[in-house]
C-alpha positions as CSV (number, residue, x, y, z in Angstrom):
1,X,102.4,59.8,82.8
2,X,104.8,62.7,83.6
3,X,103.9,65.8,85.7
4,X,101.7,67.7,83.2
5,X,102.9,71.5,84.4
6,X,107.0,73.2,84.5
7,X,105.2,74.5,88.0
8,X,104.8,71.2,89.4
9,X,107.8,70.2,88.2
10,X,109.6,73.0,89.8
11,X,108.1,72.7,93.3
12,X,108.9,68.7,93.3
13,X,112.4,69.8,92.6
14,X,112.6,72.1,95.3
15,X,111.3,70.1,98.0
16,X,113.2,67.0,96.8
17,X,116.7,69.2,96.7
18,X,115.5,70.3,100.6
19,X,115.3,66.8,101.8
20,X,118.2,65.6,100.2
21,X,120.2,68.7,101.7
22,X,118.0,68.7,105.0
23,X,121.1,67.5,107.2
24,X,124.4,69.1,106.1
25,X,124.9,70.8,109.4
26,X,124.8,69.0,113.1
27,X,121.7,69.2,114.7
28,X,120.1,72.1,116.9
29,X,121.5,71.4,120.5
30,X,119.0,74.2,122.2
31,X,117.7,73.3,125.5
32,X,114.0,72.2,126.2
33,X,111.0,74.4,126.0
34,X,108.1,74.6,127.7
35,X,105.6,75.3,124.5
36,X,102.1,77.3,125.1
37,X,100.3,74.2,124.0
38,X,100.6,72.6,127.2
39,X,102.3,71.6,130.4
40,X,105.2,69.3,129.5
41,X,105.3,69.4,125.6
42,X,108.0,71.0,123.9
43,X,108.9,73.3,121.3
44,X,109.7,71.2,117.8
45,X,111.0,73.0,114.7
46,X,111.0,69.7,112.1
47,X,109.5,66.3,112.6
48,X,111.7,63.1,110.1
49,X,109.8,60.4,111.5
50,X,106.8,58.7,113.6
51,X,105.8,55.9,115.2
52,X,104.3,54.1,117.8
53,X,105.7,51.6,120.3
54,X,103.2,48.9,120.5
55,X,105.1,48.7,124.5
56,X,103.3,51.5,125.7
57,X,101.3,52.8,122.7
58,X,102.9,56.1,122.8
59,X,103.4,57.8,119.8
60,X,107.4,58.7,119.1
61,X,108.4,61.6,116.9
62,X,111.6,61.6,115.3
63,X,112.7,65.4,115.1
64,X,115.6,68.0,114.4
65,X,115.8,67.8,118.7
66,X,115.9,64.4,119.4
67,X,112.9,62.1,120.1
68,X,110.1,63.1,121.6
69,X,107.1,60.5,122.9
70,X,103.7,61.8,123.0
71,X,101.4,60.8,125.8
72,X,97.6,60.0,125.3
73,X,96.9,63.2,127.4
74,X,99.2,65.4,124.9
75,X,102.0,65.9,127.4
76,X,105.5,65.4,125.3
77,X,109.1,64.8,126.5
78,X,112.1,64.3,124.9
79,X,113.3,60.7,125.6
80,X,116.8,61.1,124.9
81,X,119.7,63.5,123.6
82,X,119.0,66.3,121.2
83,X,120.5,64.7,117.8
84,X,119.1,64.6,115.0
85,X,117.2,61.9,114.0
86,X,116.7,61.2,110.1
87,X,115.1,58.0,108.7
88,X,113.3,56.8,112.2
89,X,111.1,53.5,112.0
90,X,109.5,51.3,114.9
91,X,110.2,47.7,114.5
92,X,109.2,46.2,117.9
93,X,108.6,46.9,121.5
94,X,111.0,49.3,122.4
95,X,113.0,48.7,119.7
96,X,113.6,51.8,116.8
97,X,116.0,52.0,114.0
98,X,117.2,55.4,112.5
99,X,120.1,57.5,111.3
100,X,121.1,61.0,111.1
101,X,123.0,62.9,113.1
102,X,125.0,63.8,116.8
103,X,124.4,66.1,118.7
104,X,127.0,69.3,118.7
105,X,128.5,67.9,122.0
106,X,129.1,64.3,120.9
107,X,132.1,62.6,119.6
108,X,130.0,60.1,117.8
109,X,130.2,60.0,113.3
110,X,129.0,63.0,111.7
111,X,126.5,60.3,109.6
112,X,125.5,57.6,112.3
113,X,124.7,55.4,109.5
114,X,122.4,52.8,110.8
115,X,121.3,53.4,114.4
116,X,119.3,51.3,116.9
117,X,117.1,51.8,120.3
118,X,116.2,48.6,122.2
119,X,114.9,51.4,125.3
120,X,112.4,53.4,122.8
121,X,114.4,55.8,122.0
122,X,116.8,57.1,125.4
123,X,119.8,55.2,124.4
124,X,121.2,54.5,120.6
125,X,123.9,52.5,119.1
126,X,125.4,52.3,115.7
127,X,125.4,49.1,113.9
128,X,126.4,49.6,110.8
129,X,128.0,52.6,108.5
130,X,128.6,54.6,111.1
131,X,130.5,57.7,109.7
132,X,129.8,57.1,105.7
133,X,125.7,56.9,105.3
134,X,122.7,59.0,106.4
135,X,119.9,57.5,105.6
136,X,116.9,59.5,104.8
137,X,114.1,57.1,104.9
138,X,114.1,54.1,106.7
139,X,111.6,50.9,106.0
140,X,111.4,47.6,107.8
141,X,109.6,44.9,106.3
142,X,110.2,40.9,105.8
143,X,113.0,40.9,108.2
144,X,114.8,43.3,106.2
145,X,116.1,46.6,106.5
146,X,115.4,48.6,103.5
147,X,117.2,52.1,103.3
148,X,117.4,55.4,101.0
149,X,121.1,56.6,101.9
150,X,120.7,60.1,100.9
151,X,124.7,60.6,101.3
152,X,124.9,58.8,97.4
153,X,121.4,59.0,96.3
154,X,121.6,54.7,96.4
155,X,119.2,52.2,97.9
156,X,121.0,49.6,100.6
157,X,118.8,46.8,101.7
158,X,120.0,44.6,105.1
159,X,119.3,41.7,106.6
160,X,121.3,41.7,109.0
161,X,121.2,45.2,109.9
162,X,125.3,44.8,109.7
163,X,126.2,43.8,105.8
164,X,124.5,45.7,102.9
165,X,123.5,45.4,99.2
166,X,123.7,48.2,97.2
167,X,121.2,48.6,94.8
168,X,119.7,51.2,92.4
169,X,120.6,55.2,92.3
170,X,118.0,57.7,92.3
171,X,116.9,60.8,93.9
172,X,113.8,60.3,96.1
173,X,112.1,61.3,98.6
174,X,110.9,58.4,100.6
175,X,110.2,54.8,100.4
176,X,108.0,52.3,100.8
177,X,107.8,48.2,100.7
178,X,105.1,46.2,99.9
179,X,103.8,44.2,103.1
180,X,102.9,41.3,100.6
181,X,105.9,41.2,98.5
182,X,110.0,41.9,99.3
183,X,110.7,42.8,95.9
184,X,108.3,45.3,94.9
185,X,109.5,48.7,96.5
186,X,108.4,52.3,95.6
187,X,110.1,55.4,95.9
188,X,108.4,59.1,95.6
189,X,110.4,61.2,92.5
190,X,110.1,64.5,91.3
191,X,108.2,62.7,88.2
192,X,105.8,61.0,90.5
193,X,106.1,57.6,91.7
194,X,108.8,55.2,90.6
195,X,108.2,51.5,91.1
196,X,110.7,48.8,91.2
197,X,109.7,44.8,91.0
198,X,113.2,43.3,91.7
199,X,113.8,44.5,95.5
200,X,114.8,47.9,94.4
201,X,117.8,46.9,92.0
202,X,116.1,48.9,89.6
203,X,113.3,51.4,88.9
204,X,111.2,52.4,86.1
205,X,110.3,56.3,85.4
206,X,108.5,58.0,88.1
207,X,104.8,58.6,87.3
208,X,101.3,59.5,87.8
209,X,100.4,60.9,91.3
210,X,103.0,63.2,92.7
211,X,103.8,62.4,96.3
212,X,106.1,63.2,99.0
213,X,105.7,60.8,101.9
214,X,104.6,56.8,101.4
215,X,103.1,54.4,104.4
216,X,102.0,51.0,103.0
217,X,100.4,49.4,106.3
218,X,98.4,46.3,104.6
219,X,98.7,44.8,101.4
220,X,96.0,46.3,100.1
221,X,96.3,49.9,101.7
222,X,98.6,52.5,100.9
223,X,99.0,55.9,101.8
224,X,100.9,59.1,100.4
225,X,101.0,62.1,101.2
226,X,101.3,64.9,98.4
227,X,103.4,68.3,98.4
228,X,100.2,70.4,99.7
229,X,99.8,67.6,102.7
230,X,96.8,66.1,100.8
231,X,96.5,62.5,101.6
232,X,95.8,59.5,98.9
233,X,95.1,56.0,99.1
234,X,95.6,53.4,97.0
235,X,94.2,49.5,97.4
236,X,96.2,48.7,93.7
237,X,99.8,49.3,95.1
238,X,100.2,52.6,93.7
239,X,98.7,52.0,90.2
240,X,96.2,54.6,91.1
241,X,95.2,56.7,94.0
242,X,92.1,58.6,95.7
243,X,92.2,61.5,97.8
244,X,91.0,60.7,101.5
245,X,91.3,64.5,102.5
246,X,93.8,67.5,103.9
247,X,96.2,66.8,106.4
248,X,95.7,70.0,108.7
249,X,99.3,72.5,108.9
250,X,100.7,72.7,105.1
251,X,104.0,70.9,103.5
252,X,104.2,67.7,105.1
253,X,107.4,66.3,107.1
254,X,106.6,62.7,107.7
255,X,103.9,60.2,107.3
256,X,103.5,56.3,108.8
257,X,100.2,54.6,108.7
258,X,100.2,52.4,111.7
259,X,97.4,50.1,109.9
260,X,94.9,50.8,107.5
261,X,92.6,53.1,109.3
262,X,95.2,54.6,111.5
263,X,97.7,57.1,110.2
264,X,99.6,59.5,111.3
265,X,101.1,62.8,109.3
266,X,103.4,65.9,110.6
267,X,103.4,69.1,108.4
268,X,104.2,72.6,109.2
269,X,102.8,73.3,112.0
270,X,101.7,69.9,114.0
271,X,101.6,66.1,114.3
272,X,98.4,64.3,113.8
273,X,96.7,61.6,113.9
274,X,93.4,59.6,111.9
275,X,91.7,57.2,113.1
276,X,89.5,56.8,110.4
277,X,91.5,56.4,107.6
278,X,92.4,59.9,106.7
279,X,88.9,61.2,106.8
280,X,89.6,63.7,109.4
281,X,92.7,64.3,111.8
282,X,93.3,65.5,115.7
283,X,96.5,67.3,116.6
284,X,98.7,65.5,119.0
285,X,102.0,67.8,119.1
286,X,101.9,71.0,117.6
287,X,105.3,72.2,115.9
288,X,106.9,75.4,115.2
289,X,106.5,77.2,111.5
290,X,109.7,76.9,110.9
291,X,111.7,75.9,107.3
292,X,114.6,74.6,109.3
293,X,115.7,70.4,108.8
């Protein structure tokens, strides 16, 4: 089933073209700032990616600024420098993957390619493509590293986290891997959801519910996260989807559902969190209303 209206069409475009062009410029180098929301937490214009660190439970937000971890209390800090941090994903204790790019005062690539953290977040190396690829959505799953390089509009899958496969072109907007199964992988289209059942080598035609975001937690739980921040499950893998509720701030930014009763979402203006499977949300770092990427 295709979109059924030229307007939905038209705002799927638009927000697709955003996120593919999010990053042509270096990131915002401004210094920290103390934000009215709180002692400690800091001003954030656009949020890429979240995650928590199952060392300390904190929750880690990948933004235009750098990486910022979010105490239980609210109280937010930046961890590290202020690049800016594209696909972000947390594989491990301590241990993140992302990509994106320097900050203005750094000699390292203009696309870090594939970046890692083994100190949650305060120090970062490239291990692969450093230079050529930023990716724009990063998923781990089955010892793999499964990628959307938004430099060619390709999916690369790793796993070694070193050599990669090129697979199929297409323009999306995020990813996401089935927990039970390496070779069936979605991707979130301007046409709606495009599945592939080969490990991503190719896709069929994007269709039915038109998403932004995807988090697929548990085999038989998975969330998106549509253009209006409305959040959907699905316990078919994607074949057909119920609305759990409104994500609280407008167009959403990121989404990762840490299982299937806990998810968290950014939009315009804040990062929250559900504990109760998207039913209702609290806000654990508000962010700026602004456009930027």
């Amino acid at each position: 089933m295709k979109i059924r209206s030229r307007a939905a069409t038209a705002i799927t475009a638009a927000v697709l073209a955003a996120v593919l062009a999010a990053c042509s410029s270096s990131a915002d180098t401004s210094s920290d700032t103390e934000s009215a929301e709180g002692s400690g937490s800091l001003a954030v214009s656009h949020v890429h990616g979240l995650g928590i660190d199952p060392a300390d439970g904190r929750l880690y937000v990948a933004t235009h600024e750098g990486v910022i971890a979010v105490t239980g209390n609210g109280t937010a800090k930046r961890v590290g420098d202020t690049a800016d941090y594209m696909g972000f994903t947390v594989i491990g204790p301590k241990t993140f993957l992302g990509s994106g790019h320097p900050a203005e005062d750094s000699d390292d690539h203009g696309n870090r390619g594939l970046i890692q953290s083994t100190d949650s977040g305060r120090t970062w190396k490239t291990l692969s493509l450093g230079g050529t690829t930023d990716f724009h959505a990063l998923k781990y799953a089955h010892d793999t590293v499964y990628g959307y390089d938004s430099t060619r509009g390709v999916l690369r899958v790793s796993t070694d986290r070193t050599t990669w496969d090129s697979r199929a072109e297409l323009a999306a907007l995020d990813i996401a891997v089935s927990p039970k199964d390496r070779d069936v992988v979605l991707a979130t289209t301007e046409d709606g959801v495009a599945r592939s059942t080969d490990g991503g080598r190719t896709f069929g035609a994007g269709s039915g519910q038109v998403l932004a975001f995807l988090s697929w937690p548990a085999a038989d739980t998975l969330y998106g996260v549509d253009l209006a921040g409305g959040l959907h499950r699905s316990t078919d893998s994607g074949a057909t989807w119920t609305k759990t509720g409104p994500v609280p701030g407008g167009r959403p930014q990121a989404l990762t559902a840490v299982d299937a009763k806990r998810v968290l979402a950014a939009t315009q203006d804040g990062v929250y969190e559900s504990r109760d499977g998207g039913r209702t949300f609290t806000q654990r770092l508000p962010v700026s209303s602004s456009e930027g990427h």
